[in-house]
C-alpha positions in Angstrom: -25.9 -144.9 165.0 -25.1 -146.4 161.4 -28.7 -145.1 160.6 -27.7 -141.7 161.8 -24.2 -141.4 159.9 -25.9 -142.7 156.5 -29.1 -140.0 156.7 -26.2 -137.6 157.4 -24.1 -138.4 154.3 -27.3 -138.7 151.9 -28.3 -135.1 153.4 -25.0 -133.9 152.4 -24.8 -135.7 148.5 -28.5 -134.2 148.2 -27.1 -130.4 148.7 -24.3 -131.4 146.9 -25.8 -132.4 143.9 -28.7 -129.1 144.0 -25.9 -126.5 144.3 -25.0 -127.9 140.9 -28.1 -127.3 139.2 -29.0 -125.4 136.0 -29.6 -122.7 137.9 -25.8 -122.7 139.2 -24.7 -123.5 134.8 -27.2 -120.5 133.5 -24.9 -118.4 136.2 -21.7 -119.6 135.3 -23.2 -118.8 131.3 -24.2 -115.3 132.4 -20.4 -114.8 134.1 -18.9 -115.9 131.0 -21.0 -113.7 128.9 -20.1 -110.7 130.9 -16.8 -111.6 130.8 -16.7 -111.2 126.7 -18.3 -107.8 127.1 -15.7 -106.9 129.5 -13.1 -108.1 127.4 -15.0 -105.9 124.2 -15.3 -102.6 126.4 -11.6 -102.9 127.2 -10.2 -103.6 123.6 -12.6 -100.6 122.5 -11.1 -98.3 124.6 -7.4 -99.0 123.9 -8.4 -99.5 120.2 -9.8 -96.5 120.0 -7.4 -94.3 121.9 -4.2 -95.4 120.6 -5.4 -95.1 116.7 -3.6 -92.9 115.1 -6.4 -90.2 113.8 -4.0 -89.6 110.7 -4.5 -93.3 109.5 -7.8 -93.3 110.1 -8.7 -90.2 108.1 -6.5 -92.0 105.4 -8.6 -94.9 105.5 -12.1 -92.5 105.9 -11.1 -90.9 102.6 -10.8 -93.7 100.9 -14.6 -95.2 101.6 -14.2 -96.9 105.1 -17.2 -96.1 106.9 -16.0 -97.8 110.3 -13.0 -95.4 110.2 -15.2 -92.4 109.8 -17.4 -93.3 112.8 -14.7 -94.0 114.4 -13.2 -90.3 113.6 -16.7 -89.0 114.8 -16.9 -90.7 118.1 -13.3 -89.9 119.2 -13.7 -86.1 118.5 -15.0 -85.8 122.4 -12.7 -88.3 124.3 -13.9 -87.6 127.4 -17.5 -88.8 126.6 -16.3 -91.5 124.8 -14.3 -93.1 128.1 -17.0 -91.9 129.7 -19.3 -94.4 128.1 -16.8 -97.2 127.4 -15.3 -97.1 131.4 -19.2 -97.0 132.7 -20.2 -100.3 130.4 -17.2 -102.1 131.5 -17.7 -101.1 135.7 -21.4 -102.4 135.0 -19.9 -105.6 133.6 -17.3 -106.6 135.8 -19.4 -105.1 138.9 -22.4 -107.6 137.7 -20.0 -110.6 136.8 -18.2 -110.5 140.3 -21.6 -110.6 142.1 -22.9 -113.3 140.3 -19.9 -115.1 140.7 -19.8 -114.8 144.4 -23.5 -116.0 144.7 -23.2 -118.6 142.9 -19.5 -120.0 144.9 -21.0 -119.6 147.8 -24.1 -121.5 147.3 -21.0 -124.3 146.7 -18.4 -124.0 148.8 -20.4 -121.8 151.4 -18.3 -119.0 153.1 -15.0 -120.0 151.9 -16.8 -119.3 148.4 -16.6 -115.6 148.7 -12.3 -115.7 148.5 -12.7 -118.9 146.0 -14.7 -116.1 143.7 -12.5 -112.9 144.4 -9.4 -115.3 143.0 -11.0 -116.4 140.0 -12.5 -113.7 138.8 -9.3 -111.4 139.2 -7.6 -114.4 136.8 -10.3 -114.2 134.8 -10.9 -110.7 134.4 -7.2 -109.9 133.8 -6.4 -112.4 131.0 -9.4 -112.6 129.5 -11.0 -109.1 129.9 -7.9 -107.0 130.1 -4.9 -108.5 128.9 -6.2 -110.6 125.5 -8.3 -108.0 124.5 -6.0 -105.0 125.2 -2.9 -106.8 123.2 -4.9 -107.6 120.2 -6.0 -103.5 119.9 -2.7 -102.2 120.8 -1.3 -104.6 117.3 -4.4 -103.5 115.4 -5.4 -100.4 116.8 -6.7 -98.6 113.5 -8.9 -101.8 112.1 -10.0 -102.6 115.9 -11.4 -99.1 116.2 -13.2 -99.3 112.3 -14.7 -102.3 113.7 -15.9 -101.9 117.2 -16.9 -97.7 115.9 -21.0 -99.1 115.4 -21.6 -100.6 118.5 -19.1 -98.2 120.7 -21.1 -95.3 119.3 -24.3 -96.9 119.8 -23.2 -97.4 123.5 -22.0 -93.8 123.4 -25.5 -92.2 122.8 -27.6 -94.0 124.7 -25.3 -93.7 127.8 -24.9 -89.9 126.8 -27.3 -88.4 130.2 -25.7 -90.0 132.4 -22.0 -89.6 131.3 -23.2 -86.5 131.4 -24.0 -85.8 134.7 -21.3 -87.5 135.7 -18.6 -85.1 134.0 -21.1 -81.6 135.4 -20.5 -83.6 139.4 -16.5 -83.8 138.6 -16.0 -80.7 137.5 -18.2 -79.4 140.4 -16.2 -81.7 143.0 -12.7 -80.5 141.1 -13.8 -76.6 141.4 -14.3 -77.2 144.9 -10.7 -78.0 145.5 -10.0 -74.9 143.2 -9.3 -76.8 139.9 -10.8 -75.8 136.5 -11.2 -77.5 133.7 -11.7 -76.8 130.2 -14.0 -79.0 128.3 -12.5 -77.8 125.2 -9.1 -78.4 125.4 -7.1 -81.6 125.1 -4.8 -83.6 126.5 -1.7 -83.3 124.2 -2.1 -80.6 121.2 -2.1 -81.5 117.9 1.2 -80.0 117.5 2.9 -81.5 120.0 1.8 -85.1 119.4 3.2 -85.1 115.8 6.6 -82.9 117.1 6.6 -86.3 119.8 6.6 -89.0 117.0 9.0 -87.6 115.2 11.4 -86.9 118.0 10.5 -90.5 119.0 10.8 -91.7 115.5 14.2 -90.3 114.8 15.7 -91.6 118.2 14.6 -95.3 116.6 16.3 -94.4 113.4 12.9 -94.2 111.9 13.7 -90.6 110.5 16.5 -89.0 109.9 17.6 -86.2 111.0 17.5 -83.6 108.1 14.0 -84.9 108.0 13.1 -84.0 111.4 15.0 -80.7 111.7 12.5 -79.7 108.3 9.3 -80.9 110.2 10.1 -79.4 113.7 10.9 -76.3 111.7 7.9 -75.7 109.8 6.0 -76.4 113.6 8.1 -74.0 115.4 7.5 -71.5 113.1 4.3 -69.9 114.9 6.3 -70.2 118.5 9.9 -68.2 116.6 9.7 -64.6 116.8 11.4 -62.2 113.6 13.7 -61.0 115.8 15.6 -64.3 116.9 16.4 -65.2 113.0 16.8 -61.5 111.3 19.9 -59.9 110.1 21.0 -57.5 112.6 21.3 -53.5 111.4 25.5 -53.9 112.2 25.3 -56.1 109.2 22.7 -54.4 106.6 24.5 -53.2 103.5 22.6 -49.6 103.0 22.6 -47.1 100.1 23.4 -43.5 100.7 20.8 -41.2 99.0 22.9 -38.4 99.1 25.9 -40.5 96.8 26.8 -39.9 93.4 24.5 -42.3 91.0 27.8 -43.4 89.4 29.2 -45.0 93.1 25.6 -46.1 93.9 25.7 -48.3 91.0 29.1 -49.3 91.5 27.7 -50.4 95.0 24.9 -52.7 93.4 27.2 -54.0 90.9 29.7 -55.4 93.4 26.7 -56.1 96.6 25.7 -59.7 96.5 22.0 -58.8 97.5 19.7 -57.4 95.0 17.6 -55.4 97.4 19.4 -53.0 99.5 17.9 -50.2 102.0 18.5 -46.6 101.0 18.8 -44.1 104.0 19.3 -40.5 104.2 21.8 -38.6 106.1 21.1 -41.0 109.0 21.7 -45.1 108.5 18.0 -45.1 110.8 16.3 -43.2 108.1 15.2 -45.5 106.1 13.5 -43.6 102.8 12.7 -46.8 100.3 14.3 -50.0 99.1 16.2 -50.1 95.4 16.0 -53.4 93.8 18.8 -54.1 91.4 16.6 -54.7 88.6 14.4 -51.4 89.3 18.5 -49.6 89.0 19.5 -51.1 86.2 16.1 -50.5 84.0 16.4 -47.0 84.7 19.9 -46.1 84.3 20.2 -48.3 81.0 17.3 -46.1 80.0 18.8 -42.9 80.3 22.5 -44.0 79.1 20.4 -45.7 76.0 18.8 -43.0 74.7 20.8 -41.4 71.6 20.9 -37.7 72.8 22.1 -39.2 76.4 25.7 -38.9 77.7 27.1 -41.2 80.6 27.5 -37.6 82.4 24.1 -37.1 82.4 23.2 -39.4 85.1 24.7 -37.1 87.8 20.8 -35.4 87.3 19.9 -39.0 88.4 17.2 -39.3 91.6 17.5 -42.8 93.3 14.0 -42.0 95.2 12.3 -42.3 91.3 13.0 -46.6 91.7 13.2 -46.6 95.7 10.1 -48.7 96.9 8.1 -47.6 99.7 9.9 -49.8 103.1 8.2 -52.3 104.7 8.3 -52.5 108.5 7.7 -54.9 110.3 7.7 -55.4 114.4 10.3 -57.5 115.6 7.4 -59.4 117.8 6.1 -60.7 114.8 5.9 -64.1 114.4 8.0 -66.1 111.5 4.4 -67.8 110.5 2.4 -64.7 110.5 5.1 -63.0 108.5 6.1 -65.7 106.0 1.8 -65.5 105.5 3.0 -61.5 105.0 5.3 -62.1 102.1 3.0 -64.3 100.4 0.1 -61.9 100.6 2.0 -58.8 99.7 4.5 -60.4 97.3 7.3 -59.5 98.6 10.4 -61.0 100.2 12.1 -58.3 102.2 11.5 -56.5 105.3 13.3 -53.8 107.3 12.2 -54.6 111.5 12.0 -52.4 113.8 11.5 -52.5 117.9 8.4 -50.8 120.2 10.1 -47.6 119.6 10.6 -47.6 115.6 13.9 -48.3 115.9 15.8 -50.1 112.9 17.2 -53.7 114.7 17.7 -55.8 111.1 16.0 -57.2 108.4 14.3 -60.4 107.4 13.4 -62.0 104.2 11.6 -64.9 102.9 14.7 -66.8 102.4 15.5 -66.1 106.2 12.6 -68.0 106.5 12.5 -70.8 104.3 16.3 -71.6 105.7 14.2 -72.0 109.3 12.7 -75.2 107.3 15.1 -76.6 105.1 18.5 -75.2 106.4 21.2 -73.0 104.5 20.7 -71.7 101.1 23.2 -70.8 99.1 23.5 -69.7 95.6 26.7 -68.6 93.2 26.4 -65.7 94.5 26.8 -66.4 98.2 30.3 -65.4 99.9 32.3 -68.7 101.1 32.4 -67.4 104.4 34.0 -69.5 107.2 31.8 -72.0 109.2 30.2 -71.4 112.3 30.9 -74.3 113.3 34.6 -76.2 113.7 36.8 -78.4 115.3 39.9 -77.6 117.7 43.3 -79.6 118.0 41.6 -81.0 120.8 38.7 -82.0 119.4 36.4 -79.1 121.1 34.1 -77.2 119.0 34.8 -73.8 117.8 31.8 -71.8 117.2 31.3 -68.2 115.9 29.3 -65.7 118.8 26.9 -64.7 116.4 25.7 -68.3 115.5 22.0 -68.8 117.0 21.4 -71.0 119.4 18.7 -72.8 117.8 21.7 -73.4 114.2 23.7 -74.7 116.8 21.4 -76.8 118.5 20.1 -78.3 115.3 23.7 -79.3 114.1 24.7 -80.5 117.1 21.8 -82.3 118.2 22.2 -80.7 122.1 20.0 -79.3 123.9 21.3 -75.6 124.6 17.6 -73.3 125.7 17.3 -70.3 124.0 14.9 -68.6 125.9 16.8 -65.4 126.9 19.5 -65.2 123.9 19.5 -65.5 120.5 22.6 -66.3 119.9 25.5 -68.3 121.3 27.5 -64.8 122.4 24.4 -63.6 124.0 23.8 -66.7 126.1 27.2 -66.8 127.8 27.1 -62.9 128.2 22.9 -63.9 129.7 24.8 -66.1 132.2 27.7 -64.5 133.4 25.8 -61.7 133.9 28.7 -59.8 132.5 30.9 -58.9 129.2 33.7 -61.7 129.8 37.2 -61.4 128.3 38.9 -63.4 126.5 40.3 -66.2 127.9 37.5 -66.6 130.6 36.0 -69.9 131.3 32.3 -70.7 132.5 30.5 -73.4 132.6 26.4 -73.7 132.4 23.8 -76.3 131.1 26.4 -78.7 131.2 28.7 -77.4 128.9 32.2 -75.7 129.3 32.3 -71.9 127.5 35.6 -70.5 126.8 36.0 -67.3 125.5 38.5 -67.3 122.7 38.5 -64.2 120.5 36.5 -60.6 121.6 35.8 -57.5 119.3 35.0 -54.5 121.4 32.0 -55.8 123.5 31.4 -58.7 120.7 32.2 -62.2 121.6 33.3 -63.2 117.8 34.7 -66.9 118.8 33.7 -69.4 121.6 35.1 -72.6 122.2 32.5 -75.3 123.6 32.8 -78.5 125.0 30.0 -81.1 126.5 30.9 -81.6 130.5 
């Protein structure tokens, strides 16, 4: 019986001490190993994703080869995860296999939940966690580094990343979802128009400095007609005047370009710069034999410019491009039927950016914008949504109106009178002053 228990016990001391032979060590080697290329897949892809492609041309100019690989191998994201997500699977796959071979050859069939446990600590600190914090701190020099290797990886698992994307989109088109292998996740626009919205709700930017950037990015998305002068407020010369009143006109207009119509405010015949007047006349009044009488013979048409038109569809990019090309800064606009509906210049343009300019020339008109005993704002109905929006910092959508007037009017579906009260968007619209079917003053509060 004693003979029986002792063979049993050196039996079970012999297995013991084979499950732990180098055979089990080279394992546990190989496990570890695989571990630091899990760990090196999974700080590639976050490195390389959250670098900002801005810094990393920066650092590409100035002579930093990783950085320019890394530029070139992050132009097609999806092959790049591709490649990066298929070596880590193979990794992890391989190291959990091995792992529960080699704990069950120990610790038999409990070995298989002894592995699953351990290898989900290690794979999370060590191959997700570690790795992943240190290229979220360092994102730009973790992607220069890891660019050689990643891209090696990249081409050589090119086929089957491959075939891989051609059976998604296949499976996706089944369930009646395209894809476009050109486009991307976020545009270009939208990412930078993000960190500066982000950036100025950290105090990072200010706010003049992000209303100048979101202005020059809206510009190709902002139509002529939402930021022209409308034709109710065009100073125009009469062709038909006396050239004596018509230079009284210029002489008193602050603008030096003015419209000249004839016998009907829509017919437009040409646009008199003040300059082009004033040459003229001075040369007629100048000239020894030359009484100041004498310019009654005068033609206005002889300086008039030809009119630029321009539809009111147009956008503010295309047409700030316009002016540049032509050299001009002043445009009459006109709707699908050749109406007249305002007219836009360059400075209309430029204030889109960089807000109001004003000169010593400019009227000190009264602000759009002001504050009521009670603390409400008082706005003017002609102010745009978008002015108001950018001084106020809210939110109002200006998707069917222009302008403040026009959004209550949009809403109530109706030409209120003064005194009414409606409330939308979460804000509370009081109508304070009306001009014929104009809304000239609204009072607005924030529900």
């Amino acid at each position: 019986m004693d003979s029986t228990i002792s063979d049993t016990a050196s039996l079970a001391g012999t297995l013991g001490t084979s499950a732990f032979d180098s055979a089990f060590w080279i394992t546990c080697g190989a496990i570890l190993a695989l571990l630091v290329l899990s760990g090196f897949f999974s700080g590639s892809e976050t490195a390389l994703t959250a670098a900002s492609r801005g810094k990393l041309r920066s650092k590409a100019d100035k002579g930093n080869r990783g950085a320019k690989r890394a530029l070139s191998i992050t132009e097609d994201n999806e092959r790049l995860i591709g490649s990066v997500l298929l070596g880590n699977n193979l990794v992890n796959i391989l190291a959990a296999s091995l792992a529960t071979a080699a704990f069950t050859k120990v610790f038999g069939e409990s070995g298989v939940a002894l592995a699953t446990l351990v290898m989900t600590l290690l794979v999370l600190i060590f191959a997700e966690v570690l790795p992943k914090t240190y290229a979220i701190t360092r994102p730009e020099e973790a992607a220069a580094t890891v660019a050689r290797p990643i891209g090696l990886l990249v081409t050589i698992f090119a086929p089957i990343v491959s075939a891989v994307r051609w059976f998604v989109r296949l499976v996706l088109r089944v369930f009646g979802v395209e894809t476009d292998p050109d486009s991307h996740i976020l545009a270009v626009r939208e990412e930078i128009a993000g960190a500066i919205q982000l950036g100025h709700s950290e105090g990072v930017v200010e706010k003049e400095d992000r209303d100048r950037i979101l202005g020059a990015l809206d510009l190709s998305d902002r139509t002529v007609e939402e930021i022209m002068l409308h034709r109710s407020g065009i100073e125009m010369l009469d062709a038909d005047d006396d050239p004596v009143s018509i230079l009284n006109q210029c002489l008193e207009s602050n603008h030096t370009r003015l419209p000249v119509f004839k016998d009907d405010p829509e017919n437009i015949i040409g646009v008199i710069h003040a300059k082009d007047l004033f040459r003229s006349m001075y040369r007629r009044v100048a000239d020894a034999d030359t009484t100041l009488e004498s310019l009654a013979a005068f033609d206005l048409q002889e300086v008039a410019k030809k009119p630029y038109f321009v539809p009111e569809t147009t956008s503010l990019d295309d047409q700030m491009r316009e002016f540049l090309r032509r050299h001009s800064h002043f445009a009459l606009v006109v709707d699908e039927y050749g109406s007249l509906q305002g007219l836009i210049t360059l400075e209309d343009i430029l204030e889109e950016i960089v807000g109001e300019i004003a000169d010593e020339f400019d009227t000190d008109e009264e602000p759009e914008i002001a504050r009521s005993e009670d603390g409400q704002f008082l706005i003017d109905g002609a102010m745009t949504i978008r002015d108001l929006n950018r001084a106020t910092d809210w939110q109002l959508p200006d998707d069917e109106a222009n302008t403040v007037a026009g959004l209550v009017i949009h809403e109530a579906q109706m030409i209120p009178t003064t005194g009414q009260v409606f409330s939308f968007h979460g804000f509370r619209f009081e109508v304070m002053a009306r001009e014929a079917n104009r809304i000239t003053t609204l009072k607005i509060r924030p529900l």
